[in-house]
N, CA, C and O atoms as a GROMACS GRO file, in nm:
protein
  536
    1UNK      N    1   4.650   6.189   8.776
    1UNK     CA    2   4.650   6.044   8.789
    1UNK      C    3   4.564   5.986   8.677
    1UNK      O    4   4.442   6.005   8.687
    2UNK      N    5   4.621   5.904   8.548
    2UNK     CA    6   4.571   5.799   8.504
    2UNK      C    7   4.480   5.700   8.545
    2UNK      O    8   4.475   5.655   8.659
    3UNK      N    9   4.371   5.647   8.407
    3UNK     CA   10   4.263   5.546   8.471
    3UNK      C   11   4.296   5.442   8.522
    3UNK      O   12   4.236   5.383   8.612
    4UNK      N   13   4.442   5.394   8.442
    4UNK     CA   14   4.510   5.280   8.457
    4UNK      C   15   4.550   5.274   8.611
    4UNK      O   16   4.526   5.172   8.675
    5UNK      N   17   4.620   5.403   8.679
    5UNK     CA   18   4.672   5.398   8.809
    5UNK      C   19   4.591   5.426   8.918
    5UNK      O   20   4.634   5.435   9.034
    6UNK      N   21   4.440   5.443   8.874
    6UNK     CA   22   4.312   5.384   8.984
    6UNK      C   23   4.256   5.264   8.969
    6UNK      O   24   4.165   5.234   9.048
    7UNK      N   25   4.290   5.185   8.882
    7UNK     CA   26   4.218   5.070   8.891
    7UNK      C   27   4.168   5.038   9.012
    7UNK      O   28   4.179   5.097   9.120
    8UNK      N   29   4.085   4.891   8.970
    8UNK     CA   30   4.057   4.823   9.112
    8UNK      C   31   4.137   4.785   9.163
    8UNK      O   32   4.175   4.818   9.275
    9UNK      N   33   4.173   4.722   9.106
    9UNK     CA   34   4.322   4.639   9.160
    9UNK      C   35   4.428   4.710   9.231
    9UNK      O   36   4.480   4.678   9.338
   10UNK      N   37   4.451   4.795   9.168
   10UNK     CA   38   4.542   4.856   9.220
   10UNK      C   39   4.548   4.924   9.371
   10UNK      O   40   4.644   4.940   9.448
   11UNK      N   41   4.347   4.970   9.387
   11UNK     CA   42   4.346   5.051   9.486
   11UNK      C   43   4.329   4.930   9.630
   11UNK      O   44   4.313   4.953   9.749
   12UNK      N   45   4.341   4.796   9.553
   12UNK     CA   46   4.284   4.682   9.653
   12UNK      C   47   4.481   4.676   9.676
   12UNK      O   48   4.501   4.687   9.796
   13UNK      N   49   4.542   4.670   9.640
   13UNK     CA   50   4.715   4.580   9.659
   13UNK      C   51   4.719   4.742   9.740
   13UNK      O   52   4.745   4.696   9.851
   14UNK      N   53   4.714   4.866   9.760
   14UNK     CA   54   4.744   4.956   9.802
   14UNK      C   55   4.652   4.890   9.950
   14UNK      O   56   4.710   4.840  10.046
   15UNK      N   57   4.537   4.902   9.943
   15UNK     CA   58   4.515   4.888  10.053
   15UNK      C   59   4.526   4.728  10.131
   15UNK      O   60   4.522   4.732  10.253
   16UNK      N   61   4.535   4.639  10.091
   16UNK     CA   62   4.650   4.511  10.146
   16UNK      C   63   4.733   4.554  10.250
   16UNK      O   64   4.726   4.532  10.371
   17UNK      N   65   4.867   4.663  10.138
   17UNK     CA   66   4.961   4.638  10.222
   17UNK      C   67   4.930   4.789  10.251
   17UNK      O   68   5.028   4.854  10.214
   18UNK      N   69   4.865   4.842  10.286
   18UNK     CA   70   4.868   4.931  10.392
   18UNK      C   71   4.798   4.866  10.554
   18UNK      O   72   4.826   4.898  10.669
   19UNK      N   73   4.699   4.763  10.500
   19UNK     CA   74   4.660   4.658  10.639
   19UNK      C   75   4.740   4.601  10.661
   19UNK      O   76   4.725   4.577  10.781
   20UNK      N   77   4.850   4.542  10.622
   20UNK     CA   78   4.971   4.413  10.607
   20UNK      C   79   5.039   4.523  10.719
   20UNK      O   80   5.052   4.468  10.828
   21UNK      N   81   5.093   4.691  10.719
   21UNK     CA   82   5.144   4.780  10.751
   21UNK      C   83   5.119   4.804  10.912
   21UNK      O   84   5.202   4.815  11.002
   22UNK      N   85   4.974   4.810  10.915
   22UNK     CA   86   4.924   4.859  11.005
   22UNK      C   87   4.907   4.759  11.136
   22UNK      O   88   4.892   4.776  11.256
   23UNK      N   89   4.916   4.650  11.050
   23UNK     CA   90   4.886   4.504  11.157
   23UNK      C   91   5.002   4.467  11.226
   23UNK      O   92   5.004   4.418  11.339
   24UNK      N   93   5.107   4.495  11.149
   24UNK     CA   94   5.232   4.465  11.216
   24UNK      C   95   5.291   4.594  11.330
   24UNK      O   96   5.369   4.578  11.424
   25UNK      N   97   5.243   4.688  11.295
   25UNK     CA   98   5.272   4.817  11.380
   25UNK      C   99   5.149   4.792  11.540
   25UNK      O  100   5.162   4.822  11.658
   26UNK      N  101   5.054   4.734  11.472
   26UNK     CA  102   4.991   4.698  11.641
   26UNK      C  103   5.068   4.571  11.694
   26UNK      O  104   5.112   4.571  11.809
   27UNK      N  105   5.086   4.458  11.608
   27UNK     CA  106   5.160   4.379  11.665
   27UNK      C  107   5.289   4.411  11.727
   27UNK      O  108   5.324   4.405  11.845
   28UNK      N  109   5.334   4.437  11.654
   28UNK     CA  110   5.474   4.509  11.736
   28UNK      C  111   5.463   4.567  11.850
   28UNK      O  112   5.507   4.506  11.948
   29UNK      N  113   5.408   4.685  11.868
   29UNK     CA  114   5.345   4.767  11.993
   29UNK      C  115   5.242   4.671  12.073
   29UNK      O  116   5.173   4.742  12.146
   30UNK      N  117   5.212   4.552  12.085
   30UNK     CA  118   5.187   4.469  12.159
   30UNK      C  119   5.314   4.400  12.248
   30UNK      O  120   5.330   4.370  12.366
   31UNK      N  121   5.393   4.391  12.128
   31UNK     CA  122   5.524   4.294  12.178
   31UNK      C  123   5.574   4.408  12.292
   31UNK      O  124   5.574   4.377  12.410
   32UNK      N  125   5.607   4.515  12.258
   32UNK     CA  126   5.664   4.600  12.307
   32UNK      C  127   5.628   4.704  12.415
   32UNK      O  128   5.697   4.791  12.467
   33UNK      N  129   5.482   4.665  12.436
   33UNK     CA  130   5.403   4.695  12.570
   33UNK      C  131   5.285   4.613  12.619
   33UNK      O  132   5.166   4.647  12.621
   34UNK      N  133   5.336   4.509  12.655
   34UNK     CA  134   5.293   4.392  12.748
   34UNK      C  135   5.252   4.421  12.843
   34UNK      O  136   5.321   4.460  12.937
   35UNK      N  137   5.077   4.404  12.844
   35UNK     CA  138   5.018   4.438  12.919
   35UNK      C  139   4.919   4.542  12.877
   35UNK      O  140   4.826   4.568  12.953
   36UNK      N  141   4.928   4.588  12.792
   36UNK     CA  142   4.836   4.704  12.727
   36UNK      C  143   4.690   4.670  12.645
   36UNK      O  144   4.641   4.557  12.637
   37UNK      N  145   4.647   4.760  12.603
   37UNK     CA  146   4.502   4.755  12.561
   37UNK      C  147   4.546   4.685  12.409
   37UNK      O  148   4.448   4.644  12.348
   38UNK      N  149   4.645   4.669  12.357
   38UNK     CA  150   4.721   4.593  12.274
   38UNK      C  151   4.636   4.478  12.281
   38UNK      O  152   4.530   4.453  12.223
   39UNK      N  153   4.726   4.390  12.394
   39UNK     CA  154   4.682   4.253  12.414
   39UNK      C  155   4.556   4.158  12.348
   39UNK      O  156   4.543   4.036  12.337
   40UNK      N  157   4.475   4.267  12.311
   40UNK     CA  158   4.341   4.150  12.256
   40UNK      C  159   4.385   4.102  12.097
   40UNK      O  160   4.332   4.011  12.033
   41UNK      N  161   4.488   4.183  12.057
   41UNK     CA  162   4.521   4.164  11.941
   41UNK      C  163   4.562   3.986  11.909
   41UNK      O  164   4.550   3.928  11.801
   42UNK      N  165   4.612   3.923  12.045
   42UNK     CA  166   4.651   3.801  12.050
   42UNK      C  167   4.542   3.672  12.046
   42UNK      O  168   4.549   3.554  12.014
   43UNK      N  169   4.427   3.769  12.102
   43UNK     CA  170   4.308   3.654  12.062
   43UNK      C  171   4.309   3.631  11.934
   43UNK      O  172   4.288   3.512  11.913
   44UNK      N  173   4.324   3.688  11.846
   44UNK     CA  174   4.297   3.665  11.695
   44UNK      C  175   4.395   3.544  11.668
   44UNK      O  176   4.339   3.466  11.591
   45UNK      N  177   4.480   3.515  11.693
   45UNK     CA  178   4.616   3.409  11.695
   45UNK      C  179   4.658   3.400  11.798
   45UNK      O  180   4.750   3.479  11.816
   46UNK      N  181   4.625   3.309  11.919
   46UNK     CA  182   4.727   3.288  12.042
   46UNK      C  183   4.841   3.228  12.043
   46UNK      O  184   4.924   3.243  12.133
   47UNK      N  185   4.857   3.145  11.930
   47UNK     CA  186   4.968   3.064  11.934
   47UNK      C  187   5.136   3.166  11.891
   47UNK      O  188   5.254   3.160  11.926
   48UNK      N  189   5.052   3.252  11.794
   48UNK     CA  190   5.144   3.400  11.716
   48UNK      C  191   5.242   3.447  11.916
   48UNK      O  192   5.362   3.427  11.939
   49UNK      N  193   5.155   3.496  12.000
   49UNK     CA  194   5.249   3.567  12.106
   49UNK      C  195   5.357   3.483  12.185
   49UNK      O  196   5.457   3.525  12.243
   50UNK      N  197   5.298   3.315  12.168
   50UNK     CA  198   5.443   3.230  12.165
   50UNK      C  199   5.576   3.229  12.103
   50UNK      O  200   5.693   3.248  12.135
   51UNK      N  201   5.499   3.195  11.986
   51UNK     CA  202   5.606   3.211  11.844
   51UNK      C  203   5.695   3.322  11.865
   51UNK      O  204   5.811   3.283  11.872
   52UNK      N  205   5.679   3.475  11.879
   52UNK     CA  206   5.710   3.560  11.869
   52UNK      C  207   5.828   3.554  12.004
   52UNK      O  208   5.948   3.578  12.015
   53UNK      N  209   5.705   3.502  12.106
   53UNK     CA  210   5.863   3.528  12.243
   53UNK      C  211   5.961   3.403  12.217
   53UNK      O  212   6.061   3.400  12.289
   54UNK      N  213   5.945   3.291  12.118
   54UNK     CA  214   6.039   3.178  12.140
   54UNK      C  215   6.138   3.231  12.027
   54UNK      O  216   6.244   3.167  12.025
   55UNK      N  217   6.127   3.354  11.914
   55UNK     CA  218   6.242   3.409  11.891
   55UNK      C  219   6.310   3.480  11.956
   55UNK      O  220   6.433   3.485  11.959
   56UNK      N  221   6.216   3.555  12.029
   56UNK     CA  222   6.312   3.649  12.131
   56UNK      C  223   6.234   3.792  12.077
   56UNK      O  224   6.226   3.835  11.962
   57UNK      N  225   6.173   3.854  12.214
   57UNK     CA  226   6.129   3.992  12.159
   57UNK      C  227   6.172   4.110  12.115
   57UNK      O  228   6.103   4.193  12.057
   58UNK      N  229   6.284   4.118  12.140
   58UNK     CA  230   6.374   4.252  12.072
   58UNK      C  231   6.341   4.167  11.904
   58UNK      O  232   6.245   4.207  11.838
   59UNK      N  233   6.426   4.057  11.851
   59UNK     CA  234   6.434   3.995  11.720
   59UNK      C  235   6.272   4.012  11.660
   59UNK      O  236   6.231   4.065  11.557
   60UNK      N  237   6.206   3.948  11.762
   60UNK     CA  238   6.026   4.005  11.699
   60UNK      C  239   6.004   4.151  11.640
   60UNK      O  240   5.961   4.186  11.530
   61UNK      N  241   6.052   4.235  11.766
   61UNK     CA  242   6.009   4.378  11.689
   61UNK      C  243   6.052   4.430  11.620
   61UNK      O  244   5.997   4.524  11.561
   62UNK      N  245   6.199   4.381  11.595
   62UNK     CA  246   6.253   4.461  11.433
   62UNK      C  247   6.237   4.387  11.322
   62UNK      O  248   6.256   4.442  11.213
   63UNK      N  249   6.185   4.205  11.330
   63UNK     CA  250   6.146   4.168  11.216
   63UNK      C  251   5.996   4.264  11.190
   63UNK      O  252   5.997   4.328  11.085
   64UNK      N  253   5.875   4.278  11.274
   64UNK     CA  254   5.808   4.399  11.264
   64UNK      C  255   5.811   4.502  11.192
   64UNK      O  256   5.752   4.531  11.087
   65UNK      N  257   5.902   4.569  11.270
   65UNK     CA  258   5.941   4.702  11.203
   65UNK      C  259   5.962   4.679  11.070
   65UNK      O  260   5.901   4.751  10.990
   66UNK      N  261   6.045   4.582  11.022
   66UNK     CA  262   6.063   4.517  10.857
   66UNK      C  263   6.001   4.481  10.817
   66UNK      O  264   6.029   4.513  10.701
   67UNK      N  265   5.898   4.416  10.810
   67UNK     CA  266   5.754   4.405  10.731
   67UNK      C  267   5.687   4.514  10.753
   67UNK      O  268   5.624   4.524  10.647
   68UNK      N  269   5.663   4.584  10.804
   68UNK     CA  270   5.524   4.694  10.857
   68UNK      C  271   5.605   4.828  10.747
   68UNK      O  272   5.533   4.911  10.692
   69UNK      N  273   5.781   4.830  10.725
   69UNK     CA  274   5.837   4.900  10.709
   69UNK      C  275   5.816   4.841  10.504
   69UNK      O  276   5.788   4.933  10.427
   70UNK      N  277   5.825   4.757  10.468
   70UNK     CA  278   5.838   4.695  10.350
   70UNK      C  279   5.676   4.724  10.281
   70UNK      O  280   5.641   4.781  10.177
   71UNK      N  281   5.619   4.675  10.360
   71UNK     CA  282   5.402   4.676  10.370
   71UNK      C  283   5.383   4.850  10.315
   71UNK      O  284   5.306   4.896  10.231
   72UNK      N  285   5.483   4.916  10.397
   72UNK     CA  286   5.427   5.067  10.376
   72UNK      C  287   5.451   5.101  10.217
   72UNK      O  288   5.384   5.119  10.116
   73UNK      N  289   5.638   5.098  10.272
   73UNK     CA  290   5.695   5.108  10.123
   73UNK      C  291   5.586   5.066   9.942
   73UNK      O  292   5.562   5.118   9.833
   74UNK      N  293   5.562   4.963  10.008
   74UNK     CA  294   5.496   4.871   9.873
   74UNK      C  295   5.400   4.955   9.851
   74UNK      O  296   5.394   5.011   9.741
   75UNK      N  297   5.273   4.989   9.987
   75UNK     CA  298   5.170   5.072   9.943
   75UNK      C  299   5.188   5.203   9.886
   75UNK      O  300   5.128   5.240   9.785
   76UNK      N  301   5.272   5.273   9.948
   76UNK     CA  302   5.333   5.417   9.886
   76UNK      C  303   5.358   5.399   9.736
   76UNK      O  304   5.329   5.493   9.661
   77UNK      N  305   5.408   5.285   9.686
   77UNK     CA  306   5.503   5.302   9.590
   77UNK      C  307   5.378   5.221   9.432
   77UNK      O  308   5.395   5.220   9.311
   78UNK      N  309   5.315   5.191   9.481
   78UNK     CA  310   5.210   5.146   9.407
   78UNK      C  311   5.117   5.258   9.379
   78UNK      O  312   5.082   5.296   9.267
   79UNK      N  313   5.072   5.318   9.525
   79UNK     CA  314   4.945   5.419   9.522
   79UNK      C  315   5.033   5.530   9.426
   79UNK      O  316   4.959   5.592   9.349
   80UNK      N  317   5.157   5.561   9.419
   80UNK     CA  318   5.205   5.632   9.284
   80UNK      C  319   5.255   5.579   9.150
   80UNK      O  320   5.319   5.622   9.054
   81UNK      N  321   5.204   5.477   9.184
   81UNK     CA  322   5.243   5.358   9.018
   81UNK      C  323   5.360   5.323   8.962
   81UNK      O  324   5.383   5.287   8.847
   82UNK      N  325   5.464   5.344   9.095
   82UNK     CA  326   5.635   5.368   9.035
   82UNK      C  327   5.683   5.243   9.016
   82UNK      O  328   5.711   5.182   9.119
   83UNK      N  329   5.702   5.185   8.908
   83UNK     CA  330   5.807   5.081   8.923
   83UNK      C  331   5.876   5.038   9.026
   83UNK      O  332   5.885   4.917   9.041
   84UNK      N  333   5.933   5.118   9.110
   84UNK     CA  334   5.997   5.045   9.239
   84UNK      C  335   5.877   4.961   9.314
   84UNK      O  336   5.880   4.847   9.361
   85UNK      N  337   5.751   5.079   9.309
   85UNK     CA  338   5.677   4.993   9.408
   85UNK      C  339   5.601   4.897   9.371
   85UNK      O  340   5.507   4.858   9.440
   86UNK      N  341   5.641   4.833   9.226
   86UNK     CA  342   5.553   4.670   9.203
   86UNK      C  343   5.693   4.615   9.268
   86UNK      O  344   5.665   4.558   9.373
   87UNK      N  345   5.834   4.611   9.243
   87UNK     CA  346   5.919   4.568   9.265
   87UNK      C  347   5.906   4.540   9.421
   87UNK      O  348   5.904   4.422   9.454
   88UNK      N  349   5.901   4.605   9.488
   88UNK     CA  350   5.886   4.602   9.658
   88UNK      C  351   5.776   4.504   9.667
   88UNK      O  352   5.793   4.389   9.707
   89UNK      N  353   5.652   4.558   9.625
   89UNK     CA  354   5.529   4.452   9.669
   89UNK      C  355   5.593   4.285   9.629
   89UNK      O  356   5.664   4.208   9.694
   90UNK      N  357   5.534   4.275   9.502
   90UNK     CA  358   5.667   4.159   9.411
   90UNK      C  359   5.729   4.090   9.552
   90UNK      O  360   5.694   3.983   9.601
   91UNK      N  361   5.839   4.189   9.607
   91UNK     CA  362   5.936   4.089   9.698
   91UNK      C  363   5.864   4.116   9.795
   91UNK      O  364   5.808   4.009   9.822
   92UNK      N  365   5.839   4.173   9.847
   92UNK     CA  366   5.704   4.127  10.019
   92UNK      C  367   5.629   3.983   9.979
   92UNK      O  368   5.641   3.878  10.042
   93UNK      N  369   5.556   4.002   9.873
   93UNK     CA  370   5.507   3.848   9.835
   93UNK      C  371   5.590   3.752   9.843
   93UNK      O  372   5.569   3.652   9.910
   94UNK      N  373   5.713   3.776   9.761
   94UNK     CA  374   5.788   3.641   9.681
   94UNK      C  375   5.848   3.592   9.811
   94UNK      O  376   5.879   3.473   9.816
   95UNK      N  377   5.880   3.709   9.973
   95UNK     CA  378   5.991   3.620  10.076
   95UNK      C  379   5.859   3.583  10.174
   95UNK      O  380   5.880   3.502  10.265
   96UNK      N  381   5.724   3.638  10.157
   96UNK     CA  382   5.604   3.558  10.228
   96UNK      C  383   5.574   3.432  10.206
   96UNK      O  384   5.538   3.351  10.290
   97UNK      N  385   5.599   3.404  10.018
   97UNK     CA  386   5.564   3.296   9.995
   97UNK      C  387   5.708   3.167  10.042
   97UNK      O  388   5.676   3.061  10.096
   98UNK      N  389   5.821   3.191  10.019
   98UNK     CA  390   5.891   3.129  10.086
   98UNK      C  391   5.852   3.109  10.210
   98UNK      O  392   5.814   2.995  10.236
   99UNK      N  393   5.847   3.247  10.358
   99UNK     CA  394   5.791   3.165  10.450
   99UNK      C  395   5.696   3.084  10.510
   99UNK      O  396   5.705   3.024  10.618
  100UNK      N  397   5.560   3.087  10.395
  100UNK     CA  398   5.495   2.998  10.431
  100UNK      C  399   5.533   2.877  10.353
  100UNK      O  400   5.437   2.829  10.293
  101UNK      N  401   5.632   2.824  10.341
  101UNK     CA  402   5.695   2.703  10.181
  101UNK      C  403   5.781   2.628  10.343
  101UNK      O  404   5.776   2.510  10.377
  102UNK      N  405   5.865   2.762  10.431
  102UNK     CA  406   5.906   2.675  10.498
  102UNK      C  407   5.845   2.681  10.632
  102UNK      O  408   5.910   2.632  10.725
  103UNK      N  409   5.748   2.726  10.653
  103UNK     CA  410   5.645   2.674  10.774
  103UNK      C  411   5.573   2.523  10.732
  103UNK      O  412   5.538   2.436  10.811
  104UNK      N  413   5.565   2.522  10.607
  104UNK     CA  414   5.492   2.384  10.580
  104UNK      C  415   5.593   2.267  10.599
  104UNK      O  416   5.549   2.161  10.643
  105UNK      N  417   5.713   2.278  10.572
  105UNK     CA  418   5.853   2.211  10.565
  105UNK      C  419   5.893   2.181  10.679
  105UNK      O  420   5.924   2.070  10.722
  106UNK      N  421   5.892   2.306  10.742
  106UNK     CA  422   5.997   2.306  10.888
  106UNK      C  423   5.917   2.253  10.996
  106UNK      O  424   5.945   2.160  11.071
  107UNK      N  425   5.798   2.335  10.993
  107UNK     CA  426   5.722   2.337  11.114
  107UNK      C  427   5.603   2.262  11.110
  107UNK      O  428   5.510   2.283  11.188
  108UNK      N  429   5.599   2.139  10.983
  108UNK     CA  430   5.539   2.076  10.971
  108UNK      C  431   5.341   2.106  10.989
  108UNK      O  432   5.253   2.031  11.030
  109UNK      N  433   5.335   2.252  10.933
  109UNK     CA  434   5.195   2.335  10.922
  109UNK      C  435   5.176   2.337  10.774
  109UNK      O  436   5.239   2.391  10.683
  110UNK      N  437   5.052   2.251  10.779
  110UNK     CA  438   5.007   2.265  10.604
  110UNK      C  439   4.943   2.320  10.596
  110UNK      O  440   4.920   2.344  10.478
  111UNK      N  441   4.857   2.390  10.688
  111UNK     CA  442   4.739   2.516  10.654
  111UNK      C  443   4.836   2.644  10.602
  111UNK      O  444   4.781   2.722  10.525
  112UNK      N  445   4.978   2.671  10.638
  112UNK     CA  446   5.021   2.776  10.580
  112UNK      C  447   5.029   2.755  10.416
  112UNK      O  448   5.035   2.853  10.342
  113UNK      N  449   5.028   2.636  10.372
  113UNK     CA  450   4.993   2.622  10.234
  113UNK      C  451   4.879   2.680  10.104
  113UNK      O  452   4.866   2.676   9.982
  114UNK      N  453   4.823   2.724  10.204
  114UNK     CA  454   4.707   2.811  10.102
  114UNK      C  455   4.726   2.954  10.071
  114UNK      O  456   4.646   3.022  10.007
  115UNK      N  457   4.866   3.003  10.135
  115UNK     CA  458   4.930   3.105  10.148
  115UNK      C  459   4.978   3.095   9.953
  115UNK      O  460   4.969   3.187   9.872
  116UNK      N  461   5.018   2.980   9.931
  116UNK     CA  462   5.095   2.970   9.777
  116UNK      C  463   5.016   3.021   9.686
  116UNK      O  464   5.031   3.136   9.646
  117UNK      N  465   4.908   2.932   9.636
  117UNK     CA  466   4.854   2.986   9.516
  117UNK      C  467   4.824   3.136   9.538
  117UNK      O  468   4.874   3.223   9.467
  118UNK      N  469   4.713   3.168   9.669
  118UNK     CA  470   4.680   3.307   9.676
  118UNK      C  471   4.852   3.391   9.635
  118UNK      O  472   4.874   3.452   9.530
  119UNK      N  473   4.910   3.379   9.700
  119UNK     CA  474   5.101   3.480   9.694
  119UNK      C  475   5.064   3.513   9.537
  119UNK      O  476   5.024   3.610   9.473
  120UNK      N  477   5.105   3.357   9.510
  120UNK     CA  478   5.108   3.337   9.333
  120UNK      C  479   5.027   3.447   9.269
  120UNK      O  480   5.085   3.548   9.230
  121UNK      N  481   4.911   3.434   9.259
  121UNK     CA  482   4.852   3.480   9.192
  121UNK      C  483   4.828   3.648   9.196
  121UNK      O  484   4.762   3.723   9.125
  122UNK      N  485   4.879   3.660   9.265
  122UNK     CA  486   4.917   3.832   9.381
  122UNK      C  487   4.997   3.859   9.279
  122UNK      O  488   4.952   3.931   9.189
  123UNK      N  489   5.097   3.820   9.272
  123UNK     CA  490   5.232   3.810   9.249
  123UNK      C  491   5.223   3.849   9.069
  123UNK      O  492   5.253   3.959   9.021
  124UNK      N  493   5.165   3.707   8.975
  124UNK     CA  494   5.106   3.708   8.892
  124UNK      C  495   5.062   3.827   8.808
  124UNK      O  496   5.105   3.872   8.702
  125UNK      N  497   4.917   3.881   8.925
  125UNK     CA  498   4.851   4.034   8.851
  125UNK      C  499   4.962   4.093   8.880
  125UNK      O  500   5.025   4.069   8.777
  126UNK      N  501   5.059   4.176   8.970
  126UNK     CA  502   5.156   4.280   8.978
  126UNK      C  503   5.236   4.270   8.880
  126UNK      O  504   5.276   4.368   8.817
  127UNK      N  505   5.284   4.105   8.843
  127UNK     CA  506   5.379   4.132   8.707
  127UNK      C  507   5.314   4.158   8.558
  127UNK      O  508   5.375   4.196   8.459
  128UNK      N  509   5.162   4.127   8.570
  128UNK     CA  510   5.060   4.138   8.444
  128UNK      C  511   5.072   4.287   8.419
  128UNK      O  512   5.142   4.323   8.325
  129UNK      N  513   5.014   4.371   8.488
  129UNK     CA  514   4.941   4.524   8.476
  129UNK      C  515   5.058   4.601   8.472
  129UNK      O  516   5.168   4.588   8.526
  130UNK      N  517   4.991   4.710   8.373
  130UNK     CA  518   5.077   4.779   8.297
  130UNK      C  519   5.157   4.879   8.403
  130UNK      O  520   5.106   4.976   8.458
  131UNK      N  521   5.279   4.838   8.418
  131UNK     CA  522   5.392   4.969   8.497
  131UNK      C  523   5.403   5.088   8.396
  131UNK      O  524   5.383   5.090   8.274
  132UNK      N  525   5.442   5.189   8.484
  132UNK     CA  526   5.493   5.273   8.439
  132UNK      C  527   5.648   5.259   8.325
  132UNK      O  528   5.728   5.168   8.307
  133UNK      N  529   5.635   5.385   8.275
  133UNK     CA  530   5.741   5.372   8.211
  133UNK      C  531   5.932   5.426   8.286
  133UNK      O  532   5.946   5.536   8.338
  134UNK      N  533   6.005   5.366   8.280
  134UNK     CA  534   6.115   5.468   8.338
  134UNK      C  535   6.126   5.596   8.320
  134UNK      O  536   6.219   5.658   8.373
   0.00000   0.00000   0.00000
């Protein structure tokens, strides 16, 4: 492994979305055992275990599974410096930053707005730093 592919940076977006990964895999397993030692996870956001049942909980846990599943991907694919995995991270950001574009829109929440610049600038360093080569 290259100096370039320990950076700081790098070892910080690896570990992001390995938390981004891990958060959604307890969330999920909250949704999906109601009633469990899970549950405190909802203090952190109470309004989140609404949201989640007013899509419908089966639809909750496989959007889950798809981020927690995307979160991993990205970290894997970074912590080996592969081109795919700026590409993956890249789009985990770019369809986050849409949904917080239309939480501010739709759901009339402007605190999800501080979600933008931070995305951006996420987004930004991953397309800056040097990828691998094909």
């Amino acid at each position: 492994m290259n100096q370039k592919s320990r950076s700081v940076g790098r070892i910080l977006f690896v570990a992001f979305f390995t938390t981004g990964g891990l958060i959604s895999v307890i969330v999920m397993l909250a949704l999906a055992f109601p009633g469990s030692d899970l549950e405190s996870i909802w203090r952190l956001k109470p309004e989140a275990r609404t949201q989640f049942h007013a899509i419908g909980r089966g639809i909750s846990i496989g959007l889950l599974a798809l981020v927690a599943g995307a979160c991993g991907l990205a970290a894997v694919g970074l912590a080996k410096n592969a081109e795919w995995g700026h590409r993956v991270a890249i789009g985990v950001l770019a369809i986050n930053l849409l949904g917080d574009s239309l939480n501010a829109l739709l759901m009339r929440d402007p605190k999800t707005l501080i979600g933008l610049p931070i995305g951006g600038l996420m987004m930004l360093y991953l397309v800056r730093i040097k990828r691998p080569k094909r």
